[in-house]
C-alpha positions in Angstrom: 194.4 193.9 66.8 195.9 196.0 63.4 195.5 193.7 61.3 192.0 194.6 60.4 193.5 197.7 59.8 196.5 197.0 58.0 194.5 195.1 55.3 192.8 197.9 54.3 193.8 200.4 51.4 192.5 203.5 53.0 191.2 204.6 56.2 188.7 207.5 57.3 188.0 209.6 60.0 184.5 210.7 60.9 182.7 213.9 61.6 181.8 213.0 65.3 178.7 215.9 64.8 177.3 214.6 61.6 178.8 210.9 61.5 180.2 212.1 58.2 182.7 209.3 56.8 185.7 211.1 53.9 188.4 209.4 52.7 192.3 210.2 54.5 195.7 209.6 52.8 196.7 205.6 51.7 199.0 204.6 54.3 200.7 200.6 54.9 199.9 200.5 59.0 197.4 202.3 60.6 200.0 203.1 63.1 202.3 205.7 61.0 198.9 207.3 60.2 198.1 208.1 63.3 202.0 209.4 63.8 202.5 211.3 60.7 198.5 212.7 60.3 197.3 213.7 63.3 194.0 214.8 63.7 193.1 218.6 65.2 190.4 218.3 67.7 187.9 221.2 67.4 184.4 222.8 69.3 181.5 220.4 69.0 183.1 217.5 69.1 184.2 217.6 65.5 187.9 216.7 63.8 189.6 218.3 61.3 190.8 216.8 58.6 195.2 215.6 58.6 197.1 218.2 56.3 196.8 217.2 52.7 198.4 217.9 49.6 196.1 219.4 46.6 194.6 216.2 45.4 194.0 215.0 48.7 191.5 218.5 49.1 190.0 217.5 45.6 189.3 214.4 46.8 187.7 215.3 50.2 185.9 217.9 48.0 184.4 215.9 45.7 183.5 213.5 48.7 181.9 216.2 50.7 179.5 217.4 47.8 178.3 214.3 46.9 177.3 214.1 50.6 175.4 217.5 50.7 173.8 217.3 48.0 172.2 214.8 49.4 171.5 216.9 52.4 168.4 219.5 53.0 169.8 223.0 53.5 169.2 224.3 56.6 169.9 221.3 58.3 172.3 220.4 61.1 173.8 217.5 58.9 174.1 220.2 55.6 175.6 222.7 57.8 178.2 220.5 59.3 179.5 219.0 55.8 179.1 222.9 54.4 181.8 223.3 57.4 184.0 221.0 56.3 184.0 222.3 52.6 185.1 225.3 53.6 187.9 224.5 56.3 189.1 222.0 53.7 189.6 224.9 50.8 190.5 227.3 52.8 194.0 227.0 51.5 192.9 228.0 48.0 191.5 231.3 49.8 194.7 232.0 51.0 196.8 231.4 47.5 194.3 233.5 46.0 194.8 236.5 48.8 198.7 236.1 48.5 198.3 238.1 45.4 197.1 241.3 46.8 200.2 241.0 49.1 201.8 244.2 47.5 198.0 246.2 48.8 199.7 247.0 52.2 196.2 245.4 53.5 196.2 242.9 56.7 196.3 239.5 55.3 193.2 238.8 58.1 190.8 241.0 56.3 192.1 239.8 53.0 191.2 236.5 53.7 187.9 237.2 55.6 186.9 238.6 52.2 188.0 235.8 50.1 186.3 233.2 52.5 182.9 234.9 51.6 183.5 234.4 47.8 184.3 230.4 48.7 181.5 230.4 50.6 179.3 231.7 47.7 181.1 229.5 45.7 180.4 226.7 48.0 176.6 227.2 47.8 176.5 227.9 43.9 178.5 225.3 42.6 176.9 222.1 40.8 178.9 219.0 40.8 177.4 217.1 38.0 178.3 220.2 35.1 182.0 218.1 35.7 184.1 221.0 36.5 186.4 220.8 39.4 185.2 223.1 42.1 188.9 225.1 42.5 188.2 225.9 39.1 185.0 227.3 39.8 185.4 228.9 42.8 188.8 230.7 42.2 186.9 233.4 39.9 184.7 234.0 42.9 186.6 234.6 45.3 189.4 236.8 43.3 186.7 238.4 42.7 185.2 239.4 46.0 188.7 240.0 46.7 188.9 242.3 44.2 185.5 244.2 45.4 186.8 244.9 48.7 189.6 246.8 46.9 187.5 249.0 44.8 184.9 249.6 47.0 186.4 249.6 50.4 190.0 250.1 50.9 190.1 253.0 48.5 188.8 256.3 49.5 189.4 258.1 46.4 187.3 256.3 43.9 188.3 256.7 40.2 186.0 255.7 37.5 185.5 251.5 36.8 187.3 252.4 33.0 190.0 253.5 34.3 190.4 251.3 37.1 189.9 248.0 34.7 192.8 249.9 32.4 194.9 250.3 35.5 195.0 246.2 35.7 196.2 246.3 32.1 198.6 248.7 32.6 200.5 247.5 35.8 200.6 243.4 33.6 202.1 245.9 30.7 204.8 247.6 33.2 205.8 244.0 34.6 206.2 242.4 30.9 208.0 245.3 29.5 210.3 245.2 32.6 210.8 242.1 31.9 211.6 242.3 27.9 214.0 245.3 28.7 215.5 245.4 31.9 214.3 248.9 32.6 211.2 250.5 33.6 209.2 251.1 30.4 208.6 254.5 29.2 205.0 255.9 29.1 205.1 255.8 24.8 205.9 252.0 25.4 203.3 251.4 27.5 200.9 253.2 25.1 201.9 251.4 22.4 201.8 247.6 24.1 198.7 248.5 24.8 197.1 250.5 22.2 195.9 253.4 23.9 197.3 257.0 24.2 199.3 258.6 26.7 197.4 260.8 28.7 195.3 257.4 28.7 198.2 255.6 30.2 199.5 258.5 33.0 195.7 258.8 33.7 195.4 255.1 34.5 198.9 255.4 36.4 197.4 258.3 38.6 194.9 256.5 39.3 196.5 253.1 40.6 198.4 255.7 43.3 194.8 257.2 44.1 194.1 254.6 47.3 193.4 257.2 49.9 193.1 261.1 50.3 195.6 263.5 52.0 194.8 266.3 53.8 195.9 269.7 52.4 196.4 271.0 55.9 198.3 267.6 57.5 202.0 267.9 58.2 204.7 266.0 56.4 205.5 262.8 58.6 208.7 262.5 59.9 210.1 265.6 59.7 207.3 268.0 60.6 207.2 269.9 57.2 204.8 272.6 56.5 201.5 270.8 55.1 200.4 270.5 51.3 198.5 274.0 51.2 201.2 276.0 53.0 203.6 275.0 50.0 201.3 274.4 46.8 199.1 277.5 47.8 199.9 281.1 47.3 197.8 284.5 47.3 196.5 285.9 44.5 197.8 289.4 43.8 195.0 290.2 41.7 192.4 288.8 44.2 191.8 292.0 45.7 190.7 293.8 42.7 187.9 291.2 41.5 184.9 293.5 43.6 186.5 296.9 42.1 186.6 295.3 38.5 183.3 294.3 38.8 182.0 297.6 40.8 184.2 299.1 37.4 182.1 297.0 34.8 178.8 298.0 36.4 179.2 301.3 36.3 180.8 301.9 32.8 178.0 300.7 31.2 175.8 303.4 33.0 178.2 306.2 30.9 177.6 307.7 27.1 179.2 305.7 24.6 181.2 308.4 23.9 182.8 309.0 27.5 183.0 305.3 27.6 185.1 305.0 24.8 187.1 307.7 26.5 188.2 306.2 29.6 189.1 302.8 27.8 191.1 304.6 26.0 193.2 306.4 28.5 193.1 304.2 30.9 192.8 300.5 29.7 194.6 301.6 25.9 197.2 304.2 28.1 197.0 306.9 25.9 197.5 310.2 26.4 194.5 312.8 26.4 196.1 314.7 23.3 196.4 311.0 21.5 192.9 310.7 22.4 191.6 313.9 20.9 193.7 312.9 17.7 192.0 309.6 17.8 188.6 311.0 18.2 189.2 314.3 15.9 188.1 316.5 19.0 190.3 318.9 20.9 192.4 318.0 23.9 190.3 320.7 26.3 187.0 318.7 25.3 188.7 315.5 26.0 189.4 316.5 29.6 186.0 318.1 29.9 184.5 315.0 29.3 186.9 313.0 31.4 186.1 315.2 34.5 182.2 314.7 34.1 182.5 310.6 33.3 184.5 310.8 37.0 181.7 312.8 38.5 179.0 310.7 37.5 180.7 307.3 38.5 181.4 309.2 42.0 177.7 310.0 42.5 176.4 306.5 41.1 179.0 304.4 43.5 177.5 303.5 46.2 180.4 302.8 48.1 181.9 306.1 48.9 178.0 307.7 49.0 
């Protein structure tokens, strides 16, 4: 009864769905197969294909995409072998998502994401250009990876320079860190990379810019005042921006002489008799014409009218 079996090199499992026939790992009985590579049963009547190592998923790969190429899309046949290709790479998805591990983002989503740059990969890639398709595809799906990071998960959104800059920046902080044992100093950093300081703590700023805070939440944990009741303060001088500007508007309504006067006593603080000296009139006219400047700014403010 297994020696049909035994005789042959490789066996195969089937698509039950599409009746699609891909190669499974070379084993001596057919009977250690079925022990150590057990199929995984899914909806629909299809089978998974046994855990493989990575050239085992090139192979099935290349297997599946000369199959559905063969294939109209839109079909029930080219959607069933576009299933497989992606259950079968899904591993690469998840390498490829294990590097954003340190983005304090749910693996789940991270994944999700990636799987729609495979899939795009899936439906892009041409087998005969003779490129292996984890080649191809892992630029994809970093890349949608990526995406989701910029445009999604941040809610402070910094400018695409300085966000591409921040990638060379944090490779620069890992391979100085490396070279010296120590965290490198922003001048190092600068000069690895060629750019200036303020470029460097500008890109650093920005790598720590993932989401906003608001002025007005309290501290976690130990239910510290918020940001604005310790960063803010009142300005002293707030009060007297309307009377500077009631001050301004009126000045200008005076002789130049009288203006001249009150700068002088009370914006150069000198005295009416340093004034007179200053002007080469006498102290009584100086106070004359102080006393008529304040009578005329009283009758043209129309705040105490």
């Amino acid at each position: 009864m297994f020696g049909g079996c035994c005789a042959r090199s490789r066996l195969e499992w089937t698509d039950k769905g599409s009746g699609v026939a891909v190669p499974a790992r070379t084993t001596s009985t057919s009977a250690s197969t079925s022990a150590s590579t057990p199929a995984a049963t899914y909806p629909r009547g299809r089978t998974r294909a046994p855990n493989s190592n990575a050239a085992d998923a090139r192979a099935l790969t290349q297997v599946l995409f000369d199959q559905i190429v063969e294939l109209e899309p839109g079909t029930p046949e080219h959607s069933r072998v576009r299933a497989a290709l992606i259950e079968v790479n899904l591993p690469l998805v998840r390498y490829a998502a294990a590097r954003f591990r340190s983005r304090n983002e749910p693996m789940e989503d991270v994944v999700q994401v990636g799987t729609i740059g495979l899939i795009n990969a899936i439906d892009r890639f041409d087998p005969d250009r003779g490129v292996q398709f984890p080649t191809f595809a892992m630029p994809t799906v970093v890349g949608e990876i990526k995406r989701y990071f910029r445009d999604n998960v941040r809610t402070v959104h910094v400018p695409r320079r300085l966000h591409e800059l921040w990638v060379q920046v944090s490779g620069a902080i890992e391979d100085l860190t490396v070279l010296h044992g120590r965290s490198p100093t922003t001048a190092e950093i600068a000069e690895r990379l060629r750019l200036s300081e303020d470029e460097v703590l500008a890109c650093l700023e920005a790598g720590r810019a993932y989401h906003a805070t608001s002025l007005e939440a309290a501290q976690e944990g130990d239910g510290s005042p918020g940001l604005l009741d310790r960063l803010g303060y009142e300005d002293p001088a707030l009060n007297g921006v309307e009377h500077r500007d009631l001050v301004r508007h009126l000045l200008v309504q005076l002789p130049e002489r009288e203006r001249r006067i009150l700068l002088l006593r009370y914006f150069g603080n000198l005295t009416q008799s340093q004034i007179s000296a200053e002007l080469g009139v006498s102290q009584m006219h100086v106070s004359r014409l102080l006393s008529r400047s304040f009578a005329r700014l009283r009758s043209a403010n129309q705040l105490e009218s």
